[in-house]
C-alpha positions in Angstrom: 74.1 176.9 98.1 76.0 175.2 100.7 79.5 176.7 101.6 81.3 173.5 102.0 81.1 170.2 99.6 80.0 169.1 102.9 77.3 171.0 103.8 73.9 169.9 103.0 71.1 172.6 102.0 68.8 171.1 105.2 68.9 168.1 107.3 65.7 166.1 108.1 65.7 163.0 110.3 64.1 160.8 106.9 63.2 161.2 103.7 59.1 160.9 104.3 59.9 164.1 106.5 61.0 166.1 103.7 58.6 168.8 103.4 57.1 168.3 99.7 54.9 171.4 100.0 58.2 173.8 100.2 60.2 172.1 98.1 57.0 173.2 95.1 57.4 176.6 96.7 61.0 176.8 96.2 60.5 175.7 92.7 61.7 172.2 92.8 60.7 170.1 89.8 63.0 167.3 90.6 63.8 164.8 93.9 66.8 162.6 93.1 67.4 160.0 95.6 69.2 157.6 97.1 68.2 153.8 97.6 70.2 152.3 99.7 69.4 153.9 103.3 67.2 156.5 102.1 64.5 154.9 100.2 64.8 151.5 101.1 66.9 150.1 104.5 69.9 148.3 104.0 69.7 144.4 103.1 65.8 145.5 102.4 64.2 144.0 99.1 61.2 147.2 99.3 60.4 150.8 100.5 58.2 151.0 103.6 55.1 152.5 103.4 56.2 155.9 104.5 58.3 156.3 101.5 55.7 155.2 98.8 53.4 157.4 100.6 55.8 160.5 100.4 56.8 160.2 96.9 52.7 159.7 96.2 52.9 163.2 97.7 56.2 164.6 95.2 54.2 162.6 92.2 51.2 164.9 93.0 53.0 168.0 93.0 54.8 167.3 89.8 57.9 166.8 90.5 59.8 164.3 88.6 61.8 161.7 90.6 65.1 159.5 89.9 66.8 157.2 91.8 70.8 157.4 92.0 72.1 154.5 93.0 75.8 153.8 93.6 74.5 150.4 94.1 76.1 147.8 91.2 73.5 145.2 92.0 72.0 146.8 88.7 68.5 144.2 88.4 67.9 145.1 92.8 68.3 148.8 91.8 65.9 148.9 88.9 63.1 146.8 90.8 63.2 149.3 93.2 63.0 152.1 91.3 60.0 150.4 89.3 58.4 149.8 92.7 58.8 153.2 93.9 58.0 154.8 90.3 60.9 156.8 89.7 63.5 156.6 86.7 66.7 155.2 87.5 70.6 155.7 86.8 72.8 153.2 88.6 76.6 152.8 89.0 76.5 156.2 89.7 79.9 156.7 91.5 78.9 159.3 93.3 80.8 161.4 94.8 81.6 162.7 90.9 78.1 164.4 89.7 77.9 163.3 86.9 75.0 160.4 87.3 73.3 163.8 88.7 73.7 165.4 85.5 72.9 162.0 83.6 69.4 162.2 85.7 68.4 165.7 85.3 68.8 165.0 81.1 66.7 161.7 81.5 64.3 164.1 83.4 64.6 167.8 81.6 65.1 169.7 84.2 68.1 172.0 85.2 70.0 171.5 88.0 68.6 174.5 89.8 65.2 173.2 90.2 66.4 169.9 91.4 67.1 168.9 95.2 68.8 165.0 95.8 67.8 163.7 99.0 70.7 160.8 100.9 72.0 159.3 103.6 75.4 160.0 103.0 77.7 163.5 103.2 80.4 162.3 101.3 78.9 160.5 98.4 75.1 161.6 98.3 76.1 165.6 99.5 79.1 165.7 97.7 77.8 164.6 94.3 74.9 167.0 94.8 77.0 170.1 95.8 78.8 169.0 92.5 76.0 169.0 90.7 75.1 172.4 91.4 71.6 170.9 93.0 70.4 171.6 96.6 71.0 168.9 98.8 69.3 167.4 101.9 70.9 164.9 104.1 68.5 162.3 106.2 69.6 159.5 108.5 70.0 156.1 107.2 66.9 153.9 107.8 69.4 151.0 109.3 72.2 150.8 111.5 73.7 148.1 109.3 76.3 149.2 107.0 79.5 147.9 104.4 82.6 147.7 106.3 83.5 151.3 104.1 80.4 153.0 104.5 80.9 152.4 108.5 84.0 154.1 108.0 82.6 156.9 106.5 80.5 157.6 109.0 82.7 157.8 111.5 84.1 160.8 109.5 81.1 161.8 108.9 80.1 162.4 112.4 83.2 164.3 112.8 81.8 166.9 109.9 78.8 166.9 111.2 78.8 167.4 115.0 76.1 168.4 116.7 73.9 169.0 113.5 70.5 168.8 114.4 68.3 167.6 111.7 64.3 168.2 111.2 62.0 165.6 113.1 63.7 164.5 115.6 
């Protein structure tokens, strides 16, 4: 596990980069994810092609998936998740785990063989860390973000500094 709150468990430049293959040899049984930024880009109404393709590839390995979303648009969310098969838990609040925990129940499996995948140290990483789950932070798929979440990442950039992340 990561030494910091901050400190993801790897860094990979997207989520369809994430390497499904060693996350089955590590025993992962479980990707939570993201939407917003990670699944599907900002102000986006789907997933591109890369994504659905990916979690074809977690779906064939057997892991379960759930998406946790701190997003309140609650209907947007649960499309999405639909679309790119996963069980859902919204108004998640992350930072606080505890939609992590709420999605490892809806999906049986401990937090130990469970990795959540975002865009985002101080909500997606945090709540992970929290959660006692392994964590992997990717880039957002957009450069467009809420006038808070731009803050963030100027912070966020300050934690991270010259972090190289897998891919790019």
């Amino acid at each position: 596990m990561p030494r910091s709150p901050f400190e993801a468990t790897a860094y990979v430049a997207s989520v369809d980069l994430v390497d499904v293959g060693r996350l089955a040899s590590e025993g992962v049984r479980c990707v939570l994810l993201d939407r917003d930024n990670t699944c599907v880009p900002r102000d986006a109404k789907a997933a591109p092609p890369q994504v659905l393709d990916w979690l074809g590839w977690v779906r064939e390995a057997g892991m379960a998936t759930c998406v946790v979303s701190n997003n309140f648009h609650s209907a947007e969310v649960e499309r999405s998740a639909r679309e790119l098969g996963c069980e859902v838990v919204h108004h998640a609040m992350k930072p606080l785990p505890f939609a992590v925990h709420a999605a490892l129940r809806k999906v049986g499996v401990p937090a130990e063989q469970a990795v959540l995948v975002g865009d985002q140290v101080f909500t997606d990483v945090v709540a992970g860390n929290l959660a006692g789950v392994r964590t992997v932070l990717v880039r957002p798929q957009s450069t467009t973000d809420l006038w808070y979440t731009r803050a963030l990442r100027v912070v966020e950039r300050a934690v991270l500094g010259d972090r190289r992340f897998r891919g790019e």
